[in-house]
C-alpha positions as CSV (number, residue, x, y, z in Angstrom):
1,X,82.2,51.0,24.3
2,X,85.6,52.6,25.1
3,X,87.5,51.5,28.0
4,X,87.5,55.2,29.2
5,X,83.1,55.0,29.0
6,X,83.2,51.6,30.7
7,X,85.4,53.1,33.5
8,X,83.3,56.1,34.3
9,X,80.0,54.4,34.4
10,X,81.4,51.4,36.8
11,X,82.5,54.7,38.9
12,X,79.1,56.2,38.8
13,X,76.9,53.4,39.9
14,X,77.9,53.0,43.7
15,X,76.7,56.9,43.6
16,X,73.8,55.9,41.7
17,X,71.2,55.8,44.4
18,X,72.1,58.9,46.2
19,X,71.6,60.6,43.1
20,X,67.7,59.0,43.3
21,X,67.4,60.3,46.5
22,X,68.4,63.6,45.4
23,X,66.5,63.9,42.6
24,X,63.2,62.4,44.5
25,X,63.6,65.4,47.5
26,X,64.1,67.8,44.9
27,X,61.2,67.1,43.0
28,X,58.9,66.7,46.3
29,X,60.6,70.3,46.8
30,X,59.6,72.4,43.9
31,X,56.3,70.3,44.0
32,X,55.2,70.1,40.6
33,X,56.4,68.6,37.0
34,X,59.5,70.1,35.8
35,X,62.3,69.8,33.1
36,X,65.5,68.3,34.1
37,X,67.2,71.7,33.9
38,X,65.0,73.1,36.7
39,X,65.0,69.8,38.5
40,X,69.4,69.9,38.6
41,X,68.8,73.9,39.9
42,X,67.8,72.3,43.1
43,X,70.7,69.7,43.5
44,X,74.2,69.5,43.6
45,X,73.7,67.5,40.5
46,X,74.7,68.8,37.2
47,X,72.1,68.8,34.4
48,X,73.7,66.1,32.6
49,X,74.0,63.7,35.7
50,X,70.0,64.6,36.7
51,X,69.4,63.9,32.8
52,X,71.0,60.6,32.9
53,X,69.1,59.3,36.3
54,X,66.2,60.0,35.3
55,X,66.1,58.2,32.7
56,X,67.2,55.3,34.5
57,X,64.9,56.1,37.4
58,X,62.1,56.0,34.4
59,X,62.6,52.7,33.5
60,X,63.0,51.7,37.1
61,X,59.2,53.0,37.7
62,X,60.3,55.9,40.5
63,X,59.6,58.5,38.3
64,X,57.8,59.7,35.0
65,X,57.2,61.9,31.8
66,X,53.9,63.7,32.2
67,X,53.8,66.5,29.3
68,X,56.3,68.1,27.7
69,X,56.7,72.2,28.2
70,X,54.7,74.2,25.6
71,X,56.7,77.4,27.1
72,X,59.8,76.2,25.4
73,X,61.0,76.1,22.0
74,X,62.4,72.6,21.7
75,X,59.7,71.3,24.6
76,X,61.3,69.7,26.8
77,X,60.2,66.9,29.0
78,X,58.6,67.6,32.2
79,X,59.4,64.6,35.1
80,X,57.7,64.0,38.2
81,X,57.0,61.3,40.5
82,X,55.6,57.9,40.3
83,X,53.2,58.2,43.2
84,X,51.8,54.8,42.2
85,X,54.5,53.3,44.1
């Protein structure tokens, strides 16, 4: 990894968890499975920073993929939360 890559993600991780919490209210708020481009339309998150924590909130258990949508061409994922929890 570059030293420019290895700089920005030790600057992102103290952030990391607000960005959960975001990401959790906003997908209590639209209140259904959706696509990471419509989850960041209800943050202050860009798509690319939503993107990136959910992944990582995947593998942490707080979330997860349940479909993909058929609507769309390239059929995207479609995220919601792990209620199991």
């Amino acid at each position: 990894m570059r030293k420019s890559s290895l700089e920005a993600h030790e600057s992102i991780k103290p952030k990391k968890e607000t960005h959960y919490q975001i990401i959790k209210r906003a997908l209590k708020k639209i209140g259904k499975p959706s696509m990471s481009k419509i989850i960041a339309t209800h943050t202050p998150l860009s798509y690319h920073e939503v993107a990136r924590r959910l992944s990582e909130m995947e593998n942490k258990g707080m979330v997860k993929v349940v479909g993909r949508e058929a609507k769309v061409k390239c059929k995207p994922l479609l995220w919601d939360l792990n209620m199991s929890l």
